[in-house]
N, C-alpha and C positions, 0 to 999 in steps of 0.2 A: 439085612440079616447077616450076612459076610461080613460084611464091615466089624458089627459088632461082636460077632461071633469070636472073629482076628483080635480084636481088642480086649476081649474078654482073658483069651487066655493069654495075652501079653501084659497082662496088669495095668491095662491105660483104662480101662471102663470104669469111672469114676463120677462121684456125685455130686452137684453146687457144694454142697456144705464143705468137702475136702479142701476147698479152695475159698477161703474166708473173701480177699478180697471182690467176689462176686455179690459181697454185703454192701461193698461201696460205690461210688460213683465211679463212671471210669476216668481215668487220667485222660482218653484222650477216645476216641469213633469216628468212623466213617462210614461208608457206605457198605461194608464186611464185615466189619467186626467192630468188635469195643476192646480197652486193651488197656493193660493198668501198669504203670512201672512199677520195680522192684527196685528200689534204693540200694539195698544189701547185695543182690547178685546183679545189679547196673542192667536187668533185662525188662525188656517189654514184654507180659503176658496178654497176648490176643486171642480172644473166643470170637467164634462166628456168630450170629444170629440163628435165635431156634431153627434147626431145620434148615437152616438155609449153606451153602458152600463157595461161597465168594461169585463173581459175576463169570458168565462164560464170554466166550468170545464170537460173534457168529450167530447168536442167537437170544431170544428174549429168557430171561428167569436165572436159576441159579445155578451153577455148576451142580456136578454130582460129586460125593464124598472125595472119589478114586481122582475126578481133574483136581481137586483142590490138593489134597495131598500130591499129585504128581509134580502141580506149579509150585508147591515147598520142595519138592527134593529137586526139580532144575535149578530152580533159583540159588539154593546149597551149590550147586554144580557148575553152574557156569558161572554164578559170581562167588564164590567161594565164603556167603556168608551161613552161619551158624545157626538155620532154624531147627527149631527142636518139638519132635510131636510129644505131650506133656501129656495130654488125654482127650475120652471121647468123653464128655461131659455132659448127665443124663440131666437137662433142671425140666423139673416138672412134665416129663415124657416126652421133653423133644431136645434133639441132638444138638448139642455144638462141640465143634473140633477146638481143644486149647493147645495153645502153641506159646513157644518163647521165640525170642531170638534177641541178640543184645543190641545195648541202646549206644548208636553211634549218633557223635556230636557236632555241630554241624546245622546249614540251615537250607533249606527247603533251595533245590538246584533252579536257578531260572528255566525257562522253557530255550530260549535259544544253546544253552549249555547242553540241555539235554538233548537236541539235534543234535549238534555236532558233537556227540558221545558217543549216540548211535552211528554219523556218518563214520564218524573213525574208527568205529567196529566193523564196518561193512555190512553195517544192518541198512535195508531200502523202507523208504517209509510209504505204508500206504493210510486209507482214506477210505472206509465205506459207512453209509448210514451215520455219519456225523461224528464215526468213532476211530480213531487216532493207532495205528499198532507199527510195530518193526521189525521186520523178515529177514535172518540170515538164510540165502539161500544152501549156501554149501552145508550148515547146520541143520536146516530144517527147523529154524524155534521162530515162532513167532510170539512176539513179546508186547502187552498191551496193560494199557492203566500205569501207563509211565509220565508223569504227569511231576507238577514239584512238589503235591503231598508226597510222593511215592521215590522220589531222587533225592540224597542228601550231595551237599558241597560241604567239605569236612573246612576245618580249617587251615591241613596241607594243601588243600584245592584237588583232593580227589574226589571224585561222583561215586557215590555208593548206592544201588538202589536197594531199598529195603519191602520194599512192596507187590511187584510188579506181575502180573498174570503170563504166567512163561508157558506158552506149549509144543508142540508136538504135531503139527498136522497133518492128518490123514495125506495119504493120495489126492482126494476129493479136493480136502481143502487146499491142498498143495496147490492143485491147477487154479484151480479161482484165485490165488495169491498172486500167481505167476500171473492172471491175467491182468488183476488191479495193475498189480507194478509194469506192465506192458503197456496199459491203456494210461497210467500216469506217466510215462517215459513219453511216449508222443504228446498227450496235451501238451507238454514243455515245449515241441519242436514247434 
């Protein structure tokens, strides 16, 4: 009720019909969203799925409103790219959050490029429940769903990621990070 309460008086509460291309197929889906380019402003428009706010980390279902928009305004932050909250998009009484951000050119980064991105970030990579993330400790962000839908290799040979689930971790989740990455540093020895 916040959420839309906030959007309301900011002019993002908005309906399918404002946004024609929701009549058409999408250019492109994943497991979050669906997402249509824009030829004329060279931007990807991505909605979420009704109800739904991108995957969480740490747990089964879907994030809440607040994580999904947090992991757009890190992702803005520490990679300095240009997502844009467009609106809260009411179809048929249930929520999807629409976003732009612009379409960099470029092909889907291998998987061993994107390790050594993160090692030379000084991100440590951990491993639980079969799911893949990367810890800056001094930052505090752990970064997941970085995968080669989600990394571009441009064709200067920069890594751009345009997807990737960035957060924030609690205390809590702090120490269980800190332990993976402890208990993955000995299996090595």
């Amino acid at each position: 009720a916040a959420l839309l309460e906030w959007a309301e008086t900011q002019g993002l509460l908005k309906q399918e019909s404002d946004f024609p291309f929701f009549a058409q197929p999408p250019t492109a889906q994943g497991h979050e969203h669906q997402a249509w380019y824009d030829e004329k402003t060279n931007r990807w428009f991505k909605a979420t799925y009704d109800n739904q706010f991108g995957l969480a980390w740490g747990r089964e279902g879907t994030a809440t409103p607040f994580e999904y928009l947090e992991r757009l305004r890190l992702q803005n932050d520490c990679f300095g790219d240009d997502i844009r909250l467009e609106a809260l998009v009411n179809c048929k009484s249930k929520l999807r959050v629409l976003t732009s951000q612009p379409n960099i050119n470029g092909e889907p980064a291998p998987a061993d490029l994107i390790k050594q991105w993160f090692e030379m970030l000084g991100f440590k990579r951990i491993e639980t429940g079969g799911s893949v993330a990367w810890y800056d400790v001094a930052a505090n962000l752990l970064i997941a769903d970085a995968h080669e839908g989600n990394v571009i290799i441009t064709e200067d040979f920069y890594v751009v990621p345009i997807d990737l689930n960035i957060i924030e971790p609690s205390e809590e989740m702090k120490q269980e990070i800190l332990l993976l990455i402890t208990q993955a540093s000995h299996s090595l020895k």
